[in-house]
Phi, psi and omega in degrees: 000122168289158212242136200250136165248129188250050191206130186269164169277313193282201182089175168278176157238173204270334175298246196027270194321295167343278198300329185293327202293295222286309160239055153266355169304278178348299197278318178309327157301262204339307169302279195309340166307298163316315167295291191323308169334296200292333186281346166290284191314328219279304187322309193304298181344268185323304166285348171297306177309267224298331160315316181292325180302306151333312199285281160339310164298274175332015168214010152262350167280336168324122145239040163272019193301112185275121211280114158267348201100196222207115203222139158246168186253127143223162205259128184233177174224136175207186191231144193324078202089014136311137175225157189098020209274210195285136163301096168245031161166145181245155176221126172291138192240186105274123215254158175188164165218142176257117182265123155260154183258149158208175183238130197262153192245053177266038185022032138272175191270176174195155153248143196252118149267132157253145207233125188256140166244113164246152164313115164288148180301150161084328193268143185261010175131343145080068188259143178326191182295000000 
């Protein structure tokens, strides 16, 4: 006579079962924080572009160029944490600036400043001593 055994060996036990759900619950959150995120950035992105895009036409259309004075650059040579070293050549500017208006876009206005360097009138490249 054969003996029937009446509890199989094989299979899960339902903890088993428990513990994988719980961590694919997790890992399935973990995803979507991630998606959302990247899906969040993309958004931001895309109004960054289009506000700069704005900005950039509108500051080739500009013509509101403001006279700041007048500065020169020189350019030294020193050694690594020194300051005051040798002159090796200055260049005289005219200094200006340009405001363009925009609307940012939770659409309040905002203004962007460009700070313009041009070649002082007269000067041939304004090389040092």
């Amino acid at each position: 006579m054969k003996i029937r055994r009446l509890k199989s060996q094989s299979g899960e036990t339902l903890v088993e079962v428990l513990a994988a759900a719980a961590v694919f619950l997790l890992m399935m959150a973990v995803m979507q924080g991630a998606v959302s995120f990247c899906t969040n950035a993309q958004h931001k992105s895309r109004q960054i572009r289009a506000v700069n895009a704005q900005i950039c036409r509108d500051l080739k259309t500009a013509a509101n160029e403001t006279p700041a004075g007048e500065a020169v650059f020189r350019f030294e040579a020193s050694a690594s944490g020194q300051t005051g070293g040798t002159v090796l050549f200055e260049v005289p500017v005219k200094l200006a600036e340009k405001r363009v208006p925009y609307k940012r876009e939770d659409g309040t206005a905002g203004e962007a400043v460009f700070y313009l360097f041009r070649p002082a009138s007269g000067t041939g490249g304004g090389e040092g001593p």
